[in-house]
Structures are given as structure tokens and as C-alpha cells.
C-alpha positions in Angstrom: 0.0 0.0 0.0 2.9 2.5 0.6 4.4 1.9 -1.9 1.5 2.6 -4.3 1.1 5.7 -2.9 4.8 6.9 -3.4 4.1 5.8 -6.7 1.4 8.0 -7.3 2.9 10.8 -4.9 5.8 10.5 -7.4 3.5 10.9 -10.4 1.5 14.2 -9.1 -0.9 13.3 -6.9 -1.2 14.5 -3.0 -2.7 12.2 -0.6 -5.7 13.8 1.0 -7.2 11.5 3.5 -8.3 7.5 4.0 -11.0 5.8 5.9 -12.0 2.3 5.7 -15.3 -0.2 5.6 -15.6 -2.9 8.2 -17.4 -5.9 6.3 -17.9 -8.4 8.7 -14.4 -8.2 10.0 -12.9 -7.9 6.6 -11.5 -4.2 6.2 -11.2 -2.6 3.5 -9.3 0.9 3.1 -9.5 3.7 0.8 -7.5 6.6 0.0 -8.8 10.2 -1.4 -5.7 11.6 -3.8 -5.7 14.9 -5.4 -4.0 16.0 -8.4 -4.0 19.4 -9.6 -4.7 20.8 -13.3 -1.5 22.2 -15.2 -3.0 25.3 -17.0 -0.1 25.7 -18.8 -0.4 22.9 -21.2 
């Protein structure tokens, strides 16, 4: 999991916040990214 996120840290995008779903003791976690538009191109 960290690793994907340096990834896409790497490529642009900020990490914004995470939360996770508990399904019957099986968690599951999500991450919000952000990437901001480059006007110049």
C-alpha cells in the first residue's frame, strides 16, 4: 500500500485523507488523492 502511494505521490498526486469499511471483520481501506490541473499545457 505504501508503496503505491509513493508511486502515485511520485506521479502528481497529493494524498488527502483515507478511511476504511468494516465488512464483517474484513476491512477494507480507501484513499482520497488529489491532483492538480497544469493550465499551462
Amino acid at each position: 500500500m505504501v508503496d503505491a502511494l509513493n508511486f502515485m505521490y511520485e506521479n502528481g498526486w497529493e494524498f488527502v485523507s483515507n478511511y476504511h469499511i468494516d465488512n464483517d471483520g474484513s476491512l477494507t481501506y480507501h484513499c482520497i488523492l488529489q491532483r492538480q490541473e497544469d493550465l499551462d499545457e
